[in-house]
C-alpha positions as CSV (number, residue, x, y, z in Angstrom):
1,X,34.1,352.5,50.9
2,X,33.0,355.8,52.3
3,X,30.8,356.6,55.2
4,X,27.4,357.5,52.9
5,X,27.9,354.3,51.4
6,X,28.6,351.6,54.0
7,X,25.1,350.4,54.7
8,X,26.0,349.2,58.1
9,X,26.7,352.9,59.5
10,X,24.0,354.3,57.0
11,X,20.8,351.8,58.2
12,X,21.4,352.1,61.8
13,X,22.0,356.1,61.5
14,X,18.2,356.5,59.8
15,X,16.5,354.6,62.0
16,X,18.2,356.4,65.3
17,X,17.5,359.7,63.6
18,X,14.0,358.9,62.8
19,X,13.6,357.9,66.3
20,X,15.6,361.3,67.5
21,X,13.0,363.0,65.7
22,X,10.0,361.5,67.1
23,X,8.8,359.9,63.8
24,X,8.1,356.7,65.4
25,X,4.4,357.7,67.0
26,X,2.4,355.4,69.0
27,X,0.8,355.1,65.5
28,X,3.7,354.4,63.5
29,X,5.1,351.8,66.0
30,X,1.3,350.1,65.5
31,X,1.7,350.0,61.8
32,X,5.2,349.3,61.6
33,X,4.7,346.0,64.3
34,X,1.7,345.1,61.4
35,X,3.8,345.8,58.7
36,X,7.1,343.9,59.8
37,X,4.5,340.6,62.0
38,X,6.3,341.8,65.1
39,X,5.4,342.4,68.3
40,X,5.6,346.0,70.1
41,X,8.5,344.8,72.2
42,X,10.7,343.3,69.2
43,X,9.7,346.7,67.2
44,X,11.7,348.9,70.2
45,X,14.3,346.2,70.4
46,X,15.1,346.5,66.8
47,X,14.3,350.7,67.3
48,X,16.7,350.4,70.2
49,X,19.5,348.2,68.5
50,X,19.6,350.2,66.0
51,X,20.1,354.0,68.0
52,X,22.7,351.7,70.4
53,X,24.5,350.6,67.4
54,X,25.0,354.2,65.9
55,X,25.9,355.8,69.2
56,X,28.7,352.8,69.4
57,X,29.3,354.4,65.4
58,X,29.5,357.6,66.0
59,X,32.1,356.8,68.9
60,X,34.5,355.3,66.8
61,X,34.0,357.4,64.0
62,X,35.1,360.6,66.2
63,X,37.6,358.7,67.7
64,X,39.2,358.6,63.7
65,X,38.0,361.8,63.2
66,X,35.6,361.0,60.6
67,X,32.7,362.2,61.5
């Protein structure tokens, strides 16, 4: 399975991107915590998982030189 298709490197790489990017405004953290019936901390936990686990990704990635 390549990189662009492995959904475990893939979801956690969007979501730490969109974050990187600043797409997750005050308001889009509102209507996401509505959207998902969570609260604003589980939200950032989920946000922070998520940019944790692709740093962890990216680590072992350029340790294989795969990046």
């Amino acid at each position: 399975m390549s990189n662009w298709t492995n959904n475990a490197i893939q979801f956690p790489r969007l979501i730490a991107e969109a974050q990187a990017i600043g797409l997750f405004t005050e308001s889009a953290m509102h209507d996401l915590e509505f959207a998902m019936d969570l609260t604003p901390d589980e939200v950032r936990e989920l946000v922070s998982r998520a940019c944790d686990e692709w740093d962890n990704i990216k680590s072992k990635l350029l340790k294989q030189d795969l990046l």
